[in-house]
C-alpha positions in Angstrom: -7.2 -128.5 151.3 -7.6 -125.6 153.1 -8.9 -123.7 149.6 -11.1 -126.5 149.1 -13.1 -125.6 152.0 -12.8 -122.0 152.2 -14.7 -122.3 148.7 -17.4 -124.7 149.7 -17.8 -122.5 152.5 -18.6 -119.5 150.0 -20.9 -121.3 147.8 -23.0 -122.2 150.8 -23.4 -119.0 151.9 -24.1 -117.9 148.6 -27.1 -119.9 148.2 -30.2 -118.5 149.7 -31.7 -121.0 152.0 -34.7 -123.0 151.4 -38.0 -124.2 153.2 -37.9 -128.1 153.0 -40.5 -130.3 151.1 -42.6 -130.6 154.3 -42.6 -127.1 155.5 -43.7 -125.7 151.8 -46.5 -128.6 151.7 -47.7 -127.3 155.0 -48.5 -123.6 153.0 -50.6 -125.3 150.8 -54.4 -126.3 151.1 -56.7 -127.6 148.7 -59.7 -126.4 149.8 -59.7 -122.6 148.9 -62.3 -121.5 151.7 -61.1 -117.6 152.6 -60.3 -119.1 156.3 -57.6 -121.7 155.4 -56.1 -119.3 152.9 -55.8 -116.9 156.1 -53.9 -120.2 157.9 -51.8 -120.4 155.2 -50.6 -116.6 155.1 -50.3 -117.1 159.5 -48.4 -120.4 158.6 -46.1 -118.5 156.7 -45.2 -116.0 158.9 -44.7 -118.2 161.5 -41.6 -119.9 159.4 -40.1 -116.8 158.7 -36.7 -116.3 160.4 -35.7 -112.4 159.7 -38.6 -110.1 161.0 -40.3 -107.3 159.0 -38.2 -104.8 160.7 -35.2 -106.8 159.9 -36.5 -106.5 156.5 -37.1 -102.9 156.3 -33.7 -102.4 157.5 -32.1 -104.6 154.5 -34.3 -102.9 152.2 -33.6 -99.8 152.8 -29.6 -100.3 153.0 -30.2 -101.6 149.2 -33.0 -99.1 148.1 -31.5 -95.9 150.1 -35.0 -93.7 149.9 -38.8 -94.0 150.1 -41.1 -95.7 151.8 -40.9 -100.0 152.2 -43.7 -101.7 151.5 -43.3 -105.3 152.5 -45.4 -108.2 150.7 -44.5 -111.9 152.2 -44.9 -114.4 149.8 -43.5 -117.9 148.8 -42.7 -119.4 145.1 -41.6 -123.1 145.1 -39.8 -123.5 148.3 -38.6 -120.4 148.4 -40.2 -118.2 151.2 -39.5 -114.2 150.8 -40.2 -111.0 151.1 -41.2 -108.4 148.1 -40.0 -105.1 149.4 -41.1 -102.0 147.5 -40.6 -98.8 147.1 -41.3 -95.8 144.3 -38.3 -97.1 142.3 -36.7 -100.1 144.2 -38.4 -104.0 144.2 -36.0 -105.7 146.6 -36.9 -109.7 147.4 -35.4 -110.7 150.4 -35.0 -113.8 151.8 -37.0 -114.8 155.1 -35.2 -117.9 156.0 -31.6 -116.0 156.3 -32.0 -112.8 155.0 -30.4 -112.6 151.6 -31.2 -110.7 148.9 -32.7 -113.4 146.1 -32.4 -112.7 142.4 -36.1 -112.8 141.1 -34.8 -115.0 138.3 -33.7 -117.3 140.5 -37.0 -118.0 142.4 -38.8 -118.7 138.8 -36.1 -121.2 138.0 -36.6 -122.6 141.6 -33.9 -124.4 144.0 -31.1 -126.1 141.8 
């Protein structure tokens, strides 16, 4: 039994997290005027959980030299950051703070 949940344990924590179906609707408008585009990016950054220096500092433990551009962006319900360097592209997530596998946010949340 005590397997059992030792491994459930594991596969949650090796899921990234997600934003839920009302926090990724809130990103989107449908009226494309710059200034709600602008509430949209501020909306977004108000969800995140792990700060741009919190960021950095995962970035650069995976990436070990240059200098971390960040890039906050969402795909599906996936909200995370791009972090890039000369010869490093790290996406991080900005719920919990994993690092995502880009082929996982095409495929989107299973």
């Amino acid at each position: 039994m005590k397997y059992l949940i030792i491994l459930l344990s594991v596969y949650a924590f090796a899921n990234a997290q997600t934003m839920s179906p009302q926090e990724h609707l809130q990103l989107h408008q449908y009226n494309q005027r710059p200034s709600l585009k602008k509430s949209a990016e501020q909306k977004a950054h108000r969800m995140h959980r792990i700060n741009e220096k919190r960021a950095k500092a995962i970035a650069r433990k995976k990436c070990q030299s240059g200098t971390i551009k960040l890039r906050l962006v969402h795909h599906d319900t996936y909200l995370y950051y791009i972090a890039k360097t000369q010869t490093c592209t790290v996406y991080i997530n900005a719920l919990d703070g994993t690092i995502i596998d880009p082929k996982k946010i095409e495929k989107g949340p299973q």
